[in-house]
C-alpha positions as semicolon CSV with decimal commas, in nm:
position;residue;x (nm);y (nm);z (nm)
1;X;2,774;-0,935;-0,884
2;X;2,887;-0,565;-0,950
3;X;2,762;-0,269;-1,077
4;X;2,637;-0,274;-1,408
5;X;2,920;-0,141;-1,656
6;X;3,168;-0,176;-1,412
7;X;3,259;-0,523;-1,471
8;X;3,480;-0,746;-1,734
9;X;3,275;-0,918;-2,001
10;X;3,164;-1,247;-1,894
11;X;3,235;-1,492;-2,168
12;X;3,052;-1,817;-2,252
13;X;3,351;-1,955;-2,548
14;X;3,705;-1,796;-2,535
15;X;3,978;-1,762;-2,817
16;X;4,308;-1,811;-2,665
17;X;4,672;-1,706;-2,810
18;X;4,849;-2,012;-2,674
19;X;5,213;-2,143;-2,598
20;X;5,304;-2,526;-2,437
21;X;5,531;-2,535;-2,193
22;X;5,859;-2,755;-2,258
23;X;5,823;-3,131;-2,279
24;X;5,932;-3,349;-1,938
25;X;5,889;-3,673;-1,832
26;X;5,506;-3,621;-1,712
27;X;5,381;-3,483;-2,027
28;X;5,594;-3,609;-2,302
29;X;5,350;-3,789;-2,493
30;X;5,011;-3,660;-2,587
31;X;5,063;-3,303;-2,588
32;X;4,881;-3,200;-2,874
33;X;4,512;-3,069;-2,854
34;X;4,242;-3,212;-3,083
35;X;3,908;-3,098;-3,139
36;X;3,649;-3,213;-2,867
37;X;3,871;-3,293;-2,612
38;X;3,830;-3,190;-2,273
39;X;4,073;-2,958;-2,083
40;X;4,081;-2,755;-1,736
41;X;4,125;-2,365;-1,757
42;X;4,262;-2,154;-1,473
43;X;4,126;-1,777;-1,533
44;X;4,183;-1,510;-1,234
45;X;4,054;-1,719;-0,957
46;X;3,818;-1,953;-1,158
47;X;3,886;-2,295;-1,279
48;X;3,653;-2,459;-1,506
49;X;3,642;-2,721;-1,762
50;X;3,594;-2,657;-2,167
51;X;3,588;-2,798;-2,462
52;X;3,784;-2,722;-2,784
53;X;3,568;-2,666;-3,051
54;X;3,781;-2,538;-3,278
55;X;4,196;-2,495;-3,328
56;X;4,424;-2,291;-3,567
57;X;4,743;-2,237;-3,587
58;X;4,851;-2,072;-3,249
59;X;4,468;-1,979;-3,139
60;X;4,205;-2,256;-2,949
61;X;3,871;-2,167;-2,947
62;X;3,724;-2,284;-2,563
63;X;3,381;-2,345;-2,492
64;X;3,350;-2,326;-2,114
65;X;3,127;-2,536;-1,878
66;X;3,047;-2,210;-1,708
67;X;3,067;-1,866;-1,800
68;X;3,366;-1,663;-1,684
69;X;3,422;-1,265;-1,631
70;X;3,756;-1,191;-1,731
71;X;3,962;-0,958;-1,933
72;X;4,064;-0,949;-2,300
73;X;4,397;-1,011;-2,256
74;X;4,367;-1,202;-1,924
75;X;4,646;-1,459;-1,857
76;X;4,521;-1,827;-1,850
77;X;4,684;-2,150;-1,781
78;X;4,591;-2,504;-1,926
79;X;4,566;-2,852;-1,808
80;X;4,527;-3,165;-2,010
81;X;4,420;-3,507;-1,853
82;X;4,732;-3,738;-1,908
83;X;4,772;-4,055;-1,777
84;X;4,458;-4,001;-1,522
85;X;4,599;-3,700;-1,407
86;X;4,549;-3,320;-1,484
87;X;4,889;-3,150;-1,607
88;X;4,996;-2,831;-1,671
89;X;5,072;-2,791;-2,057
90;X;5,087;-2,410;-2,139
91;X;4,941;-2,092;-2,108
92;X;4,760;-1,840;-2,289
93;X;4,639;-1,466;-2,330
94;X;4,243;-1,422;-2,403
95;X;4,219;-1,249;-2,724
96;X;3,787;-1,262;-2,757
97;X;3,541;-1,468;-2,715
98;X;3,111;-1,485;-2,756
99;X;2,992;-1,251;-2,477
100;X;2,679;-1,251;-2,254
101;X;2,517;-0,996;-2,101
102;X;2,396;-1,078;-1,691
103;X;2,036;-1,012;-1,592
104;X;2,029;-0,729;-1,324
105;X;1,666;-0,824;-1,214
């Protein structure tokens, strides 16, 4: 906990600008996202799991198993489950997302 107002937002869903990394051996097949699936998100120091909700054309919409304090703008990197394993598939900058306000109490 910090002070209040000093802070990022915490965020309960994220929209993410996103970009996959080159295809290799380890990920060439089943690379695209589809909605519902399941992926791992590194933000700052936290890694948590999501779910896509919702994807356009470059932006995925995350809903996050736990709520995460981080910057608009933040740096993220994504993993997909392939073959049993988690990969690294891209990254992406956090344009917005649904915020939530902590209790202070």
């Amino acid at each position: 906990m910090g002070r209040k107002g000093q802070l990022p937002p915490i965020f309960t869903d994220i929209e993410v600008e996103y970009t996959l990394f080159p295809k290799n051996n380890n990920t060439r097949s089943n690379r695209n996202f589809k909605e519902d699936e399941h992926v791992l998100l590194n933000i700052g120091s936290t890694t948590t799991g999501s779910v896509i909700p919702k994807i356009e054309e470059n932006i995925l919409v995350f809903d996050l198993i736990k709520p995460v304090c981080s910057d608009v703008g933040e740096r993220i990197a994504i993993s997909k489950k392939i073959n049993n394993h988690w990969r690294l598939i891209g990254h992406g900058v956090i344009k917005g997302g649904v915020e939530i306000e902590p209790s202070y109490e």
